[in-house]
N, C-alpha and C positions, 0 to 999 in steps of 0.2 A: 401849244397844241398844234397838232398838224393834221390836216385831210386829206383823207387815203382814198384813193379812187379803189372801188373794188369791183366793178367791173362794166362793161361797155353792151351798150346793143346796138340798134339801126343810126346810122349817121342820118341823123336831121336836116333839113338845111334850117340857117340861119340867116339872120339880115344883123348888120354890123350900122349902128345910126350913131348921130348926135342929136342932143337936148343942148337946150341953153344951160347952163353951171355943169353939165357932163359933158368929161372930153370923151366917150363914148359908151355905148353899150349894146351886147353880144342877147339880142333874144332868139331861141328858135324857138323854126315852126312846130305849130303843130305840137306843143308841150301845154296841159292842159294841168293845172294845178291845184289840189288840193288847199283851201283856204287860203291865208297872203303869205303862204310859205314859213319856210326858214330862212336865218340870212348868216352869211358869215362876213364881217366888215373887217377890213386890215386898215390900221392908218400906220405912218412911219414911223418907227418906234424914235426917232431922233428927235422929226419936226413935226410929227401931229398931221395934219389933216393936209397942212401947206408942202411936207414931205412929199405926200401922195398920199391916193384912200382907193380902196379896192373893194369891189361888194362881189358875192357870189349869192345867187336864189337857186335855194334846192328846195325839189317839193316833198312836204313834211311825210307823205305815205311812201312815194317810192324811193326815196332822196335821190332822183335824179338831180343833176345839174339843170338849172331851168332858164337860168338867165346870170348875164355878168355886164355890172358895170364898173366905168373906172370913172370915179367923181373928179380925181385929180391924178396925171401920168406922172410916176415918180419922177425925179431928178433923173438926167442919163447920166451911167455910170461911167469914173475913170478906167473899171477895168477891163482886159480886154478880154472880151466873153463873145463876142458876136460870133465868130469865123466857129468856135467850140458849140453852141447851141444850134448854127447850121450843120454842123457835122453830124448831130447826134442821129443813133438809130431812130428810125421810125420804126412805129410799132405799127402792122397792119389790124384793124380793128375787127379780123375775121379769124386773128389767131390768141382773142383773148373770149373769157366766157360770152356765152348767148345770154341774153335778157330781152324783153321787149320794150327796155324803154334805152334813154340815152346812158350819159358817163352817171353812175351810180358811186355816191360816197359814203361812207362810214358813219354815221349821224351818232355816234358816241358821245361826243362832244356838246350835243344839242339835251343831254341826258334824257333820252327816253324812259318813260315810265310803264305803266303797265299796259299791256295792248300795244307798246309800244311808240304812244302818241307821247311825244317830244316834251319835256319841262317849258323848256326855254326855246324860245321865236330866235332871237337873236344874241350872237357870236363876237364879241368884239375883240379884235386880239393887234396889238401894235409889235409890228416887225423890220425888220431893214427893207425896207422898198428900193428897189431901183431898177431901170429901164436900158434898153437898147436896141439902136435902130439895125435891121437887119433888111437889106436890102429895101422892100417895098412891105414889111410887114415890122412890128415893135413886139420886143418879148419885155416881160413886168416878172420881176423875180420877187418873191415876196419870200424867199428862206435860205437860211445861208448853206442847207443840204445841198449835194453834187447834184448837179443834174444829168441823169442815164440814158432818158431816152424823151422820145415825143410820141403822142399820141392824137391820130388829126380828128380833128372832128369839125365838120363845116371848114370855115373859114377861123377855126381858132384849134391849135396843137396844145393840149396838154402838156407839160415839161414835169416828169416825174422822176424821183430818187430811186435806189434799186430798191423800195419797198413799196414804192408805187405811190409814195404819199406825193401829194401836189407840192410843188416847190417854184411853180411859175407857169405862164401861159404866154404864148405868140399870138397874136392877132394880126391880120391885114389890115394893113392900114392904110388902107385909101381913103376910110374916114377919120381916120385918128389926126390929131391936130401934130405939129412939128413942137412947136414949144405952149405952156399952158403960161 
C-alpha cells in the first residue's frame, strides 16, 4: 500500500527533536488532533525494526500529516541517489490545491467507515528502508517508486512519485544522529 498526498495547505513550522530510543521526530506547530490519531508504521521489510522503523501521525478527521517519527534511521544506502534527490524539482506549495490545514493524505488504507470515521488506528506495512546523507539534511526512502519531485514543508520535503504517492522524506538534520 502506498500514501498519496492529495493536497497541501499553510506551511506550519515545525520543531525537528530527539527522545531517548528515537533518533528523531518531526512535530509541528500548531496541529491540533482529533483523538490519538492514526498512524502508519514502516519497518524494514529485510531486518524488521533493527532495519529501521518509520512512523507517520495523521489526524483521523482531516488526515493531515501531524507528526513523524523515525524510531530507528535505516541502514545508509550503497546506491548512489544523493546528487538525484538534490536535483529533483521542488514543487512550490502555492501551485498545488488550497486547504486550511497541512500535507493532507488519502486515509483509504486506514478503511473508513461510515461518516467516514477510520476502522483502523493503525497501519503497519514492512518495506525496503534506506537512507542517505545529503549535505546537512538525511533523506529515508521507504519505496522502491522513482522519486519526481519534492515538496518542502518546514524543515522536512516530501519526496513523491509522479502520482504523488509518498515514497520518502528529507529532513534537516542537525538533530538527526550520524550512526544509530
Amino acid at each position: 500500500m502506498v500514501v498519496k498526498l492529495v493536497s497541501f495547505g499553510e506551511i506550519r513550522d515545525a520543531v525537528v527533536s530527539r527522545a531517548e530510543n528515537v533518533a528523531f521526530t518531526v512535530a509541528w506547530v500548531s496541529c491540533k488532533i482529533a483523538g490519538s490519531g492514526l498512524w502508519l508504521c514502516i519497518e524494514d521489510r529485510k531486518k524488521g525494526f533493527a532495519g529501521g522503523y518509520v512512523e507517520l501521525r495523521i489526524d483521523p478527521m482531516s488526515a493531515e500529516i501531524v507528526g513523524l517519527s523515525v524510531l530507528r534511521v535505516p541502514a545508509a544506502s550503497t546506491i548512489e541517489l544523493a546528487s538525484a534527490i538534490d536535483d529533483l524539482p521542488v514543487v512550490s506549495v502555492g501551485d498545488l490545491p488550497k486547504i486550511a490545514f497541512g500535507p493532507r493524505v488519502d486515509r483509504s488504507m486506514w478503511e473508513p467507515g461510515p461518516r467516514q470515521i477510520p476502522r483502523r488506528a493503525v497501519v503497519q506495512e514492512a518495506r525496503n528502508l534506506e537512507s542517505w546523507r545529503l549535505r546537512n539534511r538525511i533523506y529515508i526512502s521507504f519505496s522502491e517508486a522513482k522519486p519526481e519531485k519534492k515538496i518542502p514543508y518546514g524543515p522536512v520535503e516530501f519526496v513523491v512519485d509522479e502520482g504523488c504517492d509518498l515514497v520518502g522524506i528529507v529532513v534537516e538534520a542537525g538533530n538527526v544522529p550520524e550512526d544509530e
